[in-house]
N, CA, C and O atoms as CSV, one atom per row, in Angstrom:
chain,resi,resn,atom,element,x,y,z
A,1,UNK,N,N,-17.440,-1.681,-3.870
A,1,UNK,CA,C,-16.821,-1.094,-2.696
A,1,UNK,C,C,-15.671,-0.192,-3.146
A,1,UNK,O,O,-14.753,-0.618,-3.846
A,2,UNK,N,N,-15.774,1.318,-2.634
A,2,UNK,CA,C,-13.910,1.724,-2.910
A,2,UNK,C,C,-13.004,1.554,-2.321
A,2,UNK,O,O,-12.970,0.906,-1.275
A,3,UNK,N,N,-12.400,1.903,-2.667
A,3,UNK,CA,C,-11.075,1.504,-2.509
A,3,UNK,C,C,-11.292,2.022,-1.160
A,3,UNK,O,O,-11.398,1.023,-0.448
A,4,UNK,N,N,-11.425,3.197,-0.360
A,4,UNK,CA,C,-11.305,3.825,0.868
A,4,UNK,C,C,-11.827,2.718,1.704
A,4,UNK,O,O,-11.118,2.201,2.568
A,5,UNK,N,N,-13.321,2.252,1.421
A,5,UNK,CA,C,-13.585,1.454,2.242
A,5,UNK,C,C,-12.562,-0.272,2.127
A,5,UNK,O,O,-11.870,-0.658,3.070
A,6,UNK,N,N,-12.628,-0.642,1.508
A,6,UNK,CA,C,-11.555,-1.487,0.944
A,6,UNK,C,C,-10.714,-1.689,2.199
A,6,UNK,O,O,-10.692,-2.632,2.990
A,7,UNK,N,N,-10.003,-0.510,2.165
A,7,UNK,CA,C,-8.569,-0.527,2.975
A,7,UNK,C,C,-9.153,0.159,4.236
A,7,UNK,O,O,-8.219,0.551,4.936
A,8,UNK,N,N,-10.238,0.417,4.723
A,8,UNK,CA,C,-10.460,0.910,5.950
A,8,UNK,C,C,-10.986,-0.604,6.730
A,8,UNK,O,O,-10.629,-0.699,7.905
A,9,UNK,N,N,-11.846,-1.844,6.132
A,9,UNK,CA,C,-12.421,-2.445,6.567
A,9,UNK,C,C,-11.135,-3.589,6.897
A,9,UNK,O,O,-10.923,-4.202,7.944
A,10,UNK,N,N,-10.351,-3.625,5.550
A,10,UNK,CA,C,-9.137,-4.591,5.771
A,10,UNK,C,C,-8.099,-4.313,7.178
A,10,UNK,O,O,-7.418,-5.205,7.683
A,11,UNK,N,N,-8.138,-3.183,7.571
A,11,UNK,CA,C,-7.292,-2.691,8.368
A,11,UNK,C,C,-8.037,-3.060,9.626
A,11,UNK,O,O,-7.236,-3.424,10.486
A,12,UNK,N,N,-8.905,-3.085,9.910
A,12,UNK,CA,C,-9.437,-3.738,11.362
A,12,UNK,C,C,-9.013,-5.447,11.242
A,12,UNK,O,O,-9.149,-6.225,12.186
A,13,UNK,N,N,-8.583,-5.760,10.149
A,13,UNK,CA,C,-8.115,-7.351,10.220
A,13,UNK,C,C,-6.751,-7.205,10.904
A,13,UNK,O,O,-6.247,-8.204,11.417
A,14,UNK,N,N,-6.079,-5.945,10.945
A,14,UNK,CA,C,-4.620,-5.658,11.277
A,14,UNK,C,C,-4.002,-6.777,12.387
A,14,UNK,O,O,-4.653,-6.812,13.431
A,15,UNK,N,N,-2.713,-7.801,12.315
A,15,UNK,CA,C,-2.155,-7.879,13.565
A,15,UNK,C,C,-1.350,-7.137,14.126
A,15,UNK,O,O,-0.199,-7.545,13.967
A,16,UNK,N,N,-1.463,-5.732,15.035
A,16,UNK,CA,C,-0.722,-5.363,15.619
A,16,UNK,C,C,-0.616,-5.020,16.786
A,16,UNK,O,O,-0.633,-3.839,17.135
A,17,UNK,N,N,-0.480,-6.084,17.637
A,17,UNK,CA,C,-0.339,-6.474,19.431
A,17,UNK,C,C,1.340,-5.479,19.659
A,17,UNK,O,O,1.463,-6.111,20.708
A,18,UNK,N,N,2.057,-4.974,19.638
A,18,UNK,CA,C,2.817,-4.210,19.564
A,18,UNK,C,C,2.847,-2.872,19.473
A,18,UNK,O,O,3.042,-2.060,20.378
A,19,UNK,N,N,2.593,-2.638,18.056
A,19,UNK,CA,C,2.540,-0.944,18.268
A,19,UNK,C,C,0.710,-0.461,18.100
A,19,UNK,O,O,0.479,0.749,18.109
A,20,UNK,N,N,0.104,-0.956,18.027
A,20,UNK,CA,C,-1.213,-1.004,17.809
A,20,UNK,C,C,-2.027,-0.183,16.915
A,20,UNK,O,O,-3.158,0.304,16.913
A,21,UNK,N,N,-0.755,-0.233,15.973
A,21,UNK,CA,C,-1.061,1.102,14.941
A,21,UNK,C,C,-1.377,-0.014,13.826
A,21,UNK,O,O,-0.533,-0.826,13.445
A,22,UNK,N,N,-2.783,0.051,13.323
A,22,UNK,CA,C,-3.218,-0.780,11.948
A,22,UNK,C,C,-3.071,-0.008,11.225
A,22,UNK,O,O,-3.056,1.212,11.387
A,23,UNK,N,N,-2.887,-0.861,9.942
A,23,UNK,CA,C,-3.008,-0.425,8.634
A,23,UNK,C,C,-3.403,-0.979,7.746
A,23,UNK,O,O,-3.090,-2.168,7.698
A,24,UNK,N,N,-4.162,-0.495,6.756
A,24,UNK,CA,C,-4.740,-0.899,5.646
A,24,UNK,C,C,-4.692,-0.544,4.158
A,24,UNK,O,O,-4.846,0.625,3.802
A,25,UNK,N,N,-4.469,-1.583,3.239
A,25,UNK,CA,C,-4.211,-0.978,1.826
A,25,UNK,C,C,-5.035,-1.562,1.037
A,25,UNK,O,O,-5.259,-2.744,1.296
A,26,UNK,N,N,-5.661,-1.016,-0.017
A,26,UNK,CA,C,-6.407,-1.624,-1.093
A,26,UNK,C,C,-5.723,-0.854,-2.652
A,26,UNK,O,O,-5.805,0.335,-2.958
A,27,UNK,N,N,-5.170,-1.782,-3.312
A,27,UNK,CA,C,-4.989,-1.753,-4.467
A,27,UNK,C,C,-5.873,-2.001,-5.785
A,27,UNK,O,O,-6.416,-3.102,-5.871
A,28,UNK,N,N,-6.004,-1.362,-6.495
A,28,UNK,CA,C,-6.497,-1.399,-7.993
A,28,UNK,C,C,-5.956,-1.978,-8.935
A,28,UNK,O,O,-4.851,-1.460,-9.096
A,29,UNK,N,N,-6.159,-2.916,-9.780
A,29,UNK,CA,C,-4.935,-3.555,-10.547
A,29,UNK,C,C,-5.770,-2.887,-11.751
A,29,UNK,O,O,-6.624,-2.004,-11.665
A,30,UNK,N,N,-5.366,-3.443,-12.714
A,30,UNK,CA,C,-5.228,-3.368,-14.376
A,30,UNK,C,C,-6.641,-3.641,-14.805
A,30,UNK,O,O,-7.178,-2.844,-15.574
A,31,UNK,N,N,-7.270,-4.669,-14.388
A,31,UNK,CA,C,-8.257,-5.158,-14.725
A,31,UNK,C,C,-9.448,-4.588,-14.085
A,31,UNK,O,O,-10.578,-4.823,-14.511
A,32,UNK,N,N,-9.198,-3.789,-12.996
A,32,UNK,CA,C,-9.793,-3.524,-12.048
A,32,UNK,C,C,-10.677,-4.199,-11.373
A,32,UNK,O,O,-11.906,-4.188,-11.448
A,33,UNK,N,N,-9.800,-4.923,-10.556
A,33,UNK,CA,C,-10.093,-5.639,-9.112
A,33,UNK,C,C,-9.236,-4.793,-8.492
A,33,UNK,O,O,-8.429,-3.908,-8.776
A,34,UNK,N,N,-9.969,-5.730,-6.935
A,34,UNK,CA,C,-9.400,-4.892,-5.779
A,34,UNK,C,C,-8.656,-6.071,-4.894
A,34,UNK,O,O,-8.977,-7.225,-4.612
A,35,UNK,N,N,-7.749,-5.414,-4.650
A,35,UNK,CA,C,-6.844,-6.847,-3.467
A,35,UNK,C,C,-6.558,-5.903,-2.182
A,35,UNK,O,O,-6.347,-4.695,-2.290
A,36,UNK,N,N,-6.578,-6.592,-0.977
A,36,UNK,CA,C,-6.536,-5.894,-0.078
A,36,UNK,C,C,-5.160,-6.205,1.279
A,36,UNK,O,O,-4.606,-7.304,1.282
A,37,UNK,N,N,-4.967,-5.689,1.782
A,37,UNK,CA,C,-3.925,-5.642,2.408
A,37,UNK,C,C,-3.567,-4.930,4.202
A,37,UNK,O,O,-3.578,-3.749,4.550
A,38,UNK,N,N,-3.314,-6.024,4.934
A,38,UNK,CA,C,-3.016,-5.669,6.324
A,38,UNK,C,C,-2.070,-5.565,6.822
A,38,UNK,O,O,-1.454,-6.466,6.253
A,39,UNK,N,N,-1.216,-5.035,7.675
A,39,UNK,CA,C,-0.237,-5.012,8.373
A,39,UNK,C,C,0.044,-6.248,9.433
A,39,UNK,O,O,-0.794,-6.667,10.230
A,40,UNK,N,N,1.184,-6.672,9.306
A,40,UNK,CA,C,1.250,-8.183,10.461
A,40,UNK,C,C,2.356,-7.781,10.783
A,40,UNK,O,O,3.300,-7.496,10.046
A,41,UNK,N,N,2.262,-7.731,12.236
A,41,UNK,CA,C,3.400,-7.896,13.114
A,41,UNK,C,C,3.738,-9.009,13.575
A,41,UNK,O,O,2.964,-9.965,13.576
A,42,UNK,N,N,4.899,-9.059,14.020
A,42,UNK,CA,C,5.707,-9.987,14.893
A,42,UNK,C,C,6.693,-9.769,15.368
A,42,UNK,O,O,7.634,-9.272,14.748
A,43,UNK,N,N,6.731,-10.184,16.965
A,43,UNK,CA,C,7.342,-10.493,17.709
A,43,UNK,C,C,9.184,-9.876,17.339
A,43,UNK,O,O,9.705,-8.922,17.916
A,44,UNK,N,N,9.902,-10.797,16.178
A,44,UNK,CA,C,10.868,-10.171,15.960
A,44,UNK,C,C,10.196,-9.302,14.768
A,44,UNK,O,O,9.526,-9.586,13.775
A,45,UNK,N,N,10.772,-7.929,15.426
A,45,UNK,CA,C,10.306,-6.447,14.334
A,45,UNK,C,C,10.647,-6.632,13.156
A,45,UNK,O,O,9.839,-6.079,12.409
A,46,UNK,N,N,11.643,-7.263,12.484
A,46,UNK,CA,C,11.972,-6.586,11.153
A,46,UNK,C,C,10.626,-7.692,10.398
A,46,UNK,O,O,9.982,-7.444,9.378
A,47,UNK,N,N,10.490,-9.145,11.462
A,47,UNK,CA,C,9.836,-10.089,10.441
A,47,UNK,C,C,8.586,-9.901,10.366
A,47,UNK,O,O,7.799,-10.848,10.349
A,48,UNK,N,N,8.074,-8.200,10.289
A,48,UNK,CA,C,6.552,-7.989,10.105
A,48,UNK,C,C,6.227,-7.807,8.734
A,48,UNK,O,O,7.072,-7.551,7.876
A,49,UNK,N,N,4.803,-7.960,8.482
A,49,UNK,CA,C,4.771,-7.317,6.576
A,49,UNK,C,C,3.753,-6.456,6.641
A,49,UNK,O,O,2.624,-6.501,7.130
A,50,UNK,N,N,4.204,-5.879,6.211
A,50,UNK,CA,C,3.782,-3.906,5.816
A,50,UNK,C,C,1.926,-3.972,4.593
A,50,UNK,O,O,1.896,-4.297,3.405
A,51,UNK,N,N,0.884,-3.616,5.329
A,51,UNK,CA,C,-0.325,-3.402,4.441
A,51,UNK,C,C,0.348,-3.425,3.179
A,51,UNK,O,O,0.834,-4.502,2.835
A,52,UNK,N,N,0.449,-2.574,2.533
A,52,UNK,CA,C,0.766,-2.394,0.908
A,52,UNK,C,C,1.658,-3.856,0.106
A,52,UNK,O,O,1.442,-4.390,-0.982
A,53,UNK,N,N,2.878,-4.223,1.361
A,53,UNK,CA,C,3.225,-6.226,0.930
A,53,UNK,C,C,2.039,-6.541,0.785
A,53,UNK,O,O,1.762,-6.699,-0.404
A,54,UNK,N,N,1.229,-6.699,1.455
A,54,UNK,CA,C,0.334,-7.725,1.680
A,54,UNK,C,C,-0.782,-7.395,-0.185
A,54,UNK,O,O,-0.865,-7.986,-1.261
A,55,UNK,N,N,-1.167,-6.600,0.206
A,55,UNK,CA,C,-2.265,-6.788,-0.836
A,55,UNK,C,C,-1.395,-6.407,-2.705
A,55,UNK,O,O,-1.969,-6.420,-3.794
A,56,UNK,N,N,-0.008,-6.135,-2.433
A,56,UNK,CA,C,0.625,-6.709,-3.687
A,56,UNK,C,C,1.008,-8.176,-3.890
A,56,UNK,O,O,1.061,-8.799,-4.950
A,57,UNK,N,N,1.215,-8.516,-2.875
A,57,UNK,CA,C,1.389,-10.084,-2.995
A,57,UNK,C,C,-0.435,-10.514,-3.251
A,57,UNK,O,O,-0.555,-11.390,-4.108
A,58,UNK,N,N,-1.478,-10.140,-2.782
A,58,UNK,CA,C,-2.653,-10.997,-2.999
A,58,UNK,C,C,-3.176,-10.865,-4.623
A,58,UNK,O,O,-3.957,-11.601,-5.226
A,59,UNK,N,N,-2.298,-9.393,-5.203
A,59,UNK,CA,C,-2.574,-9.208,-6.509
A,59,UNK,C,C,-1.784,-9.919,-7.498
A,59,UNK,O,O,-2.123,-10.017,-8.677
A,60,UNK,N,N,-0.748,-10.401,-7.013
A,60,UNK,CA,C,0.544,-10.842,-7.979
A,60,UNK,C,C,-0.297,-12.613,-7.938
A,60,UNK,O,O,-0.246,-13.304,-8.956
A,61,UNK,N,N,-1.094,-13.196,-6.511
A,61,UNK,CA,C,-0.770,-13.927,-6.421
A,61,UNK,C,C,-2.171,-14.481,-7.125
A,61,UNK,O,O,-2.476,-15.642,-7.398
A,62,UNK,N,N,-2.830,-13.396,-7.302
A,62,UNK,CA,C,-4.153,-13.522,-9.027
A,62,UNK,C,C,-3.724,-13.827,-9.852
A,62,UNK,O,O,-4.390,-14.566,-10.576
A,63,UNK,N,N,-2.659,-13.540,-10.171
A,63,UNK,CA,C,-2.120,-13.570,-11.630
A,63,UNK,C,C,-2.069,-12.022,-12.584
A,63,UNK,O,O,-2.142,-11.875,-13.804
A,64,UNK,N,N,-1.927,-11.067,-11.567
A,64,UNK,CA,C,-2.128,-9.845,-11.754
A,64,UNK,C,C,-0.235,-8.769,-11.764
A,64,UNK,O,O,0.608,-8.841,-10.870
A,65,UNK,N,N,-0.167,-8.212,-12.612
A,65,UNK,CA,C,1.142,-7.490,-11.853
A,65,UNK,C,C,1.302,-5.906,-12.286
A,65,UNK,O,O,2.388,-5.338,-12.405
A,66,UNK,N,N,0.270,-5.426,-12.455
A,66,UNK,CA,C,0.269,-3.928,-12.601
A,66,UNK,C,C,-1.009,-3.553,-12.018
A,66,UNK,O,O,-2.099,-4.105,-12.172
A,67,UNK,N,N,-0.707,-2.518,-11.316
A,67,UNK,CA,C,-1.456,-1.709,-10.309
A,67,UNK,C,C,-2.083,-0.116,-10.462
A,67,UNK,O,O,-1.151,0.647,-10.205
A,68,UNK,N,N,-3.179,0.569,-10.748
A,68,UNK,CA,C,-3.189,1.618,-11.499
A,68,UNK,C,C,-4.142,2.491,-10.058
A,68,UNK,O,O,-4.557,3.639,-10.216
A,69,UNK,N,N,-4.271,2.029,-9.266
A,69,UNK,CA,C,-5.180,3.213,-8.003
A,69,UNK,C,C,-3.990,2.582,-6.580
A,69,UNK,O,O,-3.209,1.632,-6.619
A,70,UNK,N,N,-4.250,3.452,-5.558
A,70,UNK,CA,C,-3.840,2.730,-4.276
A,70,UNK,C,C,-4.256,3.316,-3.555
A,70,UNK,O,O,-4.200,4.522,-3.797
A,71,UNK,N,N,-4.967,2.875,-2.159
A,71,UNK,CA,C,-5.438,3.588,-1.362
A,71,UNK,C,C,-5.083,3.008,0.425
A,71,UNK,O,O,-5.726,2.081,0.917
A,72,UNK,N,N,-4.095,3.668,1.108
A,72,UNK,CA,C,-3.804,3.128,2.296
A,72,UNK,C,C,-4.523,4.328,3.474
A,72,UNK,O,O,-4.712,5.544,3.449
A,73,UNK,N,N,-4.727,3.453,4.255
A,73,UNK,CA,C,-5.418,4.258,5.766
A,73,UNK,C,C,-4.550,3.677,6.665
A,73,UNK,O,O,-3.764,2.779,6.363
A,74,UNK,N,N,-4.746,4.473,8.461
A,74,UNK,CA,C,-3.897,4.137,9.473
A,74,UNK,C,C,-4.619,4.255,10.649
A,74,UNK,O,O,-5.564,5.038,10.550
A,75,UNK,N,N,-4.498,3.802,11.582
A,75,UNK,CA,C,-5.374,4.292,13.020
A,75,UNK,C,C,-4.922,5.775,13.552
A,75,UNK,O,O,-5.254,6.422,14.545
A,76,UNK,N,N,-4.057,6.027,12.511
A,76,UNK,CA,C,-3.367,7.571,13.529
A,76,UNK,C,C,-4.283,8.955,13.091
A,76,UNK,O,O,-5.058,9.031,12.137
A,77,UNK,N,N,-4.003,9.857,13.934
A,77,UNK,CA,C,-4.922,11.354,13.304
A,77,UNK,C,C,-4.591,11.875,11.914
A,77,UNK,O,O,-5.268,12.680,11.274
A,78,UNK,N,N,-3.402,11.276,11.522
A,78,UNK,CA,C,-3.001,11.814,10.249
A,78,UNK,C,C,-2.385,11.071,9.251
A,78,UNK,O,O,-1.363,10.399,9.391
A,79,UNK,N,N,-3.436,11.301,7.624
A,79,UNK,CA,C,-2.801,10.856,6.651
A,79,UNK,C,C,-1.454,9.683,6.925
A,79,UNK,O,O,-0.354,10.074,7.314
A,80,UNK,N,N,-1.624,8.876,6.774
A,80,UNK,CA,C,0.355,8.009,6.561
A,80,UNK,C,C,1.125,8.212,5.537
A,80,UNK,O,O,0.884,9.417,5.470
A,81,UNK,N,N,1.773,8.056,4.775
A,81,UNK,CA,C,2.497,7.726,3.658
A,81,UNK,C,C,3.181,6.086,3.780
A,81,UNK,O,O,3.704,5.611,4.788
A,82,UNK,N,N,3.013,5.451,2.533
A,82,UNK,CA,C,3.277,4.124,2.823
A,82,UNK,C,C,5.680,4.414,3.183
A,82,UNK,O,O,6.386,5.253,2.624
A,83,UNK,N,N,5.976,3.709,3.883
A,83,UNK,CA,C,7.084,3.602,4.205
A,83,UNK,C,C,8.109,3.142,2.804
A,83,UNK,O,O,7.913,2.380,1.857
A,84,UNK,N,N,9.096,3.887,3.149
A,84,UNK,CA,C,10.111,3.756,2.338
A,84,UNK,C,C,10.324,2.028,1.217
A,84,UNK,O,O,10.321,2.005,-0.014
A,85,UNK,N,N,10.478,0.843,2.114
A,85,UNK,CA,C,10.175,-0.022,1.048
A,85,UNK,C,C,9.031,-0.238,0.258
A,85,UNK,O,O,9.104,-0.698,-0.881
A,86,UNK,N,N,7.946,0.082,0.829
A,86,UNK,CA,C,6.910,0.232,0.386
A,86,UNK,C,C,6.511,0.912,-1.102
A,86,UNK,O,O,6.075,0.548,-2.194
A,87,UNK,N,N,6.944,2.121,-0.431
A,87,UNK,CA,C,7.444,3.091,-1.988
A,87,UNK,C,C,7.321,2.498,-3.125
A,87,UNK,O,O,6.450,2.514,-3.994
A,88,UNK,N,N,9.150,1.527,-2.901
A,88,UNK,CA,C,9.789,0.990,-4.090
A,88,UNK,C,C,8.363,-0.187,-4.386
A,88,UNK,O,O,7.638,-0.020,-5.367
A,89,UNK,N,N,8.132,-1.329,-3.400
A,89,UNK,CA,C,7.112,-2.391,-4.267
A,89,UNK,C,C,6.236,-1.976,-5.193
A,89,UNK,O,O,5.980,-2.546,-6.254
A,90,UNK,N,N,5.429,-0.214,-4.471
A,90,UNK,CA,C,4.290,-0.230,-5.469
A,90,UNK,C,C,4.960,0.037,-6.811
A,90,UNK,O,O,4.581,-0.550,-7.824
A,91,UNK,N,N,6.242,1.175,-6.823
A,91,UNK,CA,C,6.441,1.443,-8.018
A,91,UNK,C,C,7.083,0.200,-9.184
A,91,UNK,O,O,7.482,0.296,-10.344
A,92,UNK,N,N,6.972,-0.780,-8.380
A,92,UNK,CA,C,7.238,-2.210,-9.228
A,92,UNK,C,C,6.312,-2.145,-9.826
A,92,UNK,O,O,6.469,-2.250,-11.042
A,93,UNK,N,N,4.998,-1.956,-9.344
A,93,UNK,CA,C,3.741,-2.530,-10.477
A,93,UNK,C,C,3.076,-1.458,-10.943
A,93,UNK,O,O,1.955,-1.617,-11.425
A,94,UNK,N,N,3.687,-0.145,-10.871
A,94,UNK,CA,C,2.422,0.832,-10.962
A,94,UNK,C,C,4.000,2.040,-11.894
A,94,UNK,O,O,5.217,1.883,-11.800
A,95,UNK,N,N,3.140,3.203,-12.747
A,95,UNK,CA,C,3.662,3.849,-13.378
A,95,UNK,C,C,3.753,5.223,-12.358
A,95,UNK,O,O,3.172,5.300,-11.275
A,96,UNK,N,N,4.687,6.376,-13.002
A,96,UNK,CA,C,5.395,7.211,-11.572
A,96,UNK,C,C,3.638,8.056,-11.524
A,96,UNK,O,O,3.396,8.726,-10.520
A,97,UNK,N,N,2.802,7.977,-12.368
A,97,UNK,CA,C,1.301,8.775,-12.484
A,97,UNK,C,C,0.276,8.140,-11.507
A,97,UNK,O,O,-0.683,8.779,-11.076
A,98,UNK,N,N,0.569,6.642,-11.126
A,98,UNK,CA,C,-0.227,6.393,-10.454
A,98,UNK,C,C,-0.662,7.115,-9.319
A,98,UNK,O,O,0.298,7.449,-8.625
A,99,UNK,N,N,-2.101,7.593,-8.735
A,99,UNK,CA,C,-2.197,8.193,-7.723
A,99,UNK,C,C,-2.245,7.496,-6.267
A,99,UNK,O,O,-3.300,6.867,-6.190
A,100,UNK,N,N,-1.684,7.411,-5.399
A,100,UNK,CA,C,-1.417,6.979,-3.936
A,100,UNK,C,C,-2.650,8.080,-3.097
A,100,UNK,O,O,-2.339,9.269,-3.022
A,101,UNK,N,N,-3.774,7.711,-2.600
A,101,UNK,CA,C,-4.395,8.539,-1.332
A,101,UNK,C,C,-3.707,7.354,-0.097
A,101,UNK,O,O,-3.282,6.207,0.041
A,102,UNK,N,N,-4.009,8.741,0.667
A,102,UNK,CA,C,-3.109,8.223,1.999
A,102,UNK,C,C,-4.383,8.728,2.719
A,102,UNK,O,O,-4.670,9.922,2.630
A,103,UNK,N,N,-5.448,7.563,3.692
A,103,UNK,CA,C,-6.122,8.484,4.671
A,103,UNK,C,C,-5.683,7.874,6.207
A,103,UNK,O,O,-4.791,7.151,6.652
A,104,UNK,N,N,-6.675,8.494,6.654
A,104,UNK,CA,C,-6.366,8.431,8.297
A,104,UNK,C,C,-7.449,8.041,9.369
A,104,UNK,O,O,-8.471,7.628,8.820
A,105,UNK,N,N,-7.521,8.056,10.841
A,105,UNK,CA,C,-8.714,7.637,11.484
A,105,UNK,C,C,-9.911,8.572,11.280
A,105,UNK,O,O,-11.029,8.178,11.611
A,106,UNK,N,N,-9.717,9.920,10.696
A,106,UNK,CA,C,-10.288,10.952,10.603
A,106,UNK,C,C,-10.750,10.810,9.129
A,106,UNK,O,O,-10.999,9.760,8.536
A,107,UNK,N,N,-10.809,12.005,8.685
A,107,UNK,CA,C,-12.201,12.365,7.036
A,107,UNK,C,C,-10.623,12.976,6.389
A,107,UNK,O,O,-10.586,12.616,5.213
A,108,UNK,N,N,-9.489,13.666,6.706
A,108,UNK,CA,C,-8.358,14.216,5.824
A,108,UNK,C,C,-7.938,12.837,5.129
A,108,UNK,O,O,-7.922,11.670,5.519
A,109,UNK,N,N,-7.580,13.524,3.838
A,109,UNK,CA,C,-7.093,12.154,2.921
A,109,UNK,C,C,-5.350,13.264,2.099
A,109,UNK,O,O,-5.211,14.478,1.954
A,110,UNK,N,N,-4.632,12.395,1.854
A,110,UNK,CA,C,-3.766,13.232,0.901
A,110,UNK,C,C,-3.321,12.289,-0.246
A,110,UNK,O,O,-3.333,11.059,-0.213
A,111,UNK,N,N,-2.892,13.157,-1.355
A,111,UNK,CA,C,-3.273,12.352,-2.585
A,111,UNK,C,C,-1.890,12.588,-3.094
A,111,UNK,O,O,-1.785,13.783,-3.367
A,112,UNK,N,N,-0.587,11.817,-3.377
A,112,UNK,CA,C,0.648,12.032,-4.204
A,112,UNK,C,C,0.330,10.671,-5.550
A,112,UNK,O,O,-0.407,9.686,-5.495
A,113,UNK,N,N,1.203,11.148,-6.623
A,113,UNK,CA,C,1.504,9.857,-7.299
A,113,UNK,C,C,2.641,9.280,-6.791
A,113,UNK,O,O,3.235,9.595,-5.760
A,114,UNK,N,N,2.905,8.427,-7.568
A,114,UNK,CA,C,3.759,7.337,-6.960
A,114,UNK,C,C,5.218,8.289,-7.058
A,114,UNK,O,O,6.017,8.563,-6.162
A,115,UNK,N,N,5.222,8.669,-8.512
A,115,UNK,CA,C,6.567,9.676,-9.147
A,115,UNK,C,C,6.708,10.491,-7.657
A,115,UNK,O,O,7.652,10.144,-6.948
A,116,UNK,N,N,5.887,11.464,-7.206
A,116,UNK,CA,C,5.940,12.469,-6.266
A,116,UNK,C,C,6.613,11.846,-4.613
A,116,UNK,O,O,7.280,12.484,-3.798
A,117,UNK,N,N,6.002,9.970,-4.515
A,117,UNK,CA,C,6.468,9.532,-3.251
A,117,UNK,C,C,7.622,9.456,-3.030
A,117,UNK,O,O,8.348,9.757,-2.083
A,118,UNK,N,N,7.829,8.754,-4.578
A,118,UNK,CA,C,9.202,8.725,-4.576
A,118,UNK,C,C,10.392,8.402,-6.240
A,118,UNK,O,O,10.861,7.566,-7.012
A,119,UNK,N,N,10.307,9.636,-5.922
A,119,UNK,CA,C,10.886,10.559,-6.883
A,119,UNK,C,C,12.471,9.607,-7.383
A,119,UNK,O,O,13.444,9.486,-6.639
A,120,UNK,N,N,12.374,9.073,-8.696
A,120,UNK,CA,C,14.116,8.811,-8.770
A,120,UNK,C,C,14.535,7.320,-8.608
A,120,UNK,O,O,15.646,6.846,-8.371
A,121,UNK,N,N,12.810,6.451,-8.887
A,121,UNK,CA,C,12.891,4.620,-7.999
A,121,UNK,C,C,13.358,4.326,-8.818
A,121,UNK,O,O,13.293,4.844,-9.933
A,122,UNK,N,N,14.234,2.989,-8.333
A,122,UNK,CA,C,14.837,2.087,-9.029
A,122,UNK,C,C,14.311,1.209,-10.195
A,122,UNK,O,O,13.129,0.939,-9.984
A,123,UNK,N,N,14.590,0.880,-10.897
A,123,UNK,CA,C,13.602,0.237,-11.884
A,123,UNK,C,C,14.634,-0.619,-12.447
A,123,UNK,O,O,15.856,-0.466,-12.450
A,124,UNK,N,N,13.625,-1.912,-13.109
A,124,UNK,CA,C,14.591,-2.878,-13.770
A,124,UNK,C,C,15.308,-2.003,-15.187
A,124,UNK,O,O,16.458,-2.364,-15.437
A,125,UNK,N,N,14.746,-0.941,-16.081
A,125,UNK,CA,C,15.870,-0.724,-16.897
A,125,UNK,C,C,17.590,0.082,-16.371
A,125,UNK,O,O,18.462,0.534,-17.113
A,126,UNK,N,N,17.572,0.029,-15.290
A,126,UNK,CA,C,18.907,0.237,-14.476
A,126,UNK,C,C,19.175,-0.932,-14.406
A,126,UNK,O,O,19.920,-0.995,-13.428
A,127,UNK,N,N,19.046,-2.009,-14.843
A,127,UNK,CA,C,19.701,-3.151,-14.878
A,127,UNK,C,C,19.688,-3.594,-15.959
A,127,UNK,O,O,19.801,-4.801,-15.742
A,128,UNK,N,N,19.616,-3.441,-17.194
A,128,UNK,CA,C,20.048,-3.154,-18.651
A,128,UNK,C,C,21.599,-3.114,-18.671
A,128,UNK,O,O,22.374,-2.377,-18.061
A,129,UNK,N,N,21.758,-3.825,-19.290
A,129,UNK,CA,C,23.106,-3.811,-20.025
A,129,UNK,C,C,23.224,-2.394,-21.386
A,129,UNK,O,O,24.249,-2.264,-22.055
């Protein structure tokens, strides 16, 4: 299965009774497997978890912690970009080359690396002595 479908099929698992905007992520790890990832809402907003949490936690929780494809979809007409924390998790497991496609309810897809999402991430050697 690819990754597109991956994260298109995971995303109809979406809980989102709220804004009713699903989302779906499928990650590539190292070994190449695929872990997949939904959006969950709740009730209080901040305590929702974001597609791309989800299927890094199902990869970490393999025994997996580097990530080399990513592929997120959305119910909206256009491409998403995964959200600002988001950003930072993947670039926890993935190098700034990794490529990110972003698709949508439609056939447009857009393709950044991780470096390009977000340019300048924090990383543990900033915490080097």
């Amino acid at each position: 299965m690819s990754l597109r479908d991956a994260a298109r099929a995971v995303m109809e698992n979406a809980y989102a009774p709220y804004s009713r905007f699903k989302v779906g992520a499928a990650i590539r790890a190292a070994s190449g497997a695929v872990y997949r990832g939904c959006n969950v809402e709740n009730a209080a907003y901040p305590e929702g978890t974001c597609a791309e949490a989800g299927a890094i936690a199902a990869m970490v929780a393999a025994g997996e912690t580097r990530l080399t494809e990513v592929y997120v979809t959305a119910t909206g007409p256009d491409p998403v970009t995964p959200c600002g924390g988001c950003r930072q998790k993947l670039a926890e497991f993935g190098t700034s080359d990794v490529v990110v496609t972003m698709g949508c309810a439609g056939t447009d897809e857009l393709r950044m690396t991780l470096g390009e999402l977000l340019p300048g991430a924090f990383a543990s050697q900033h915490m080097r002595d």
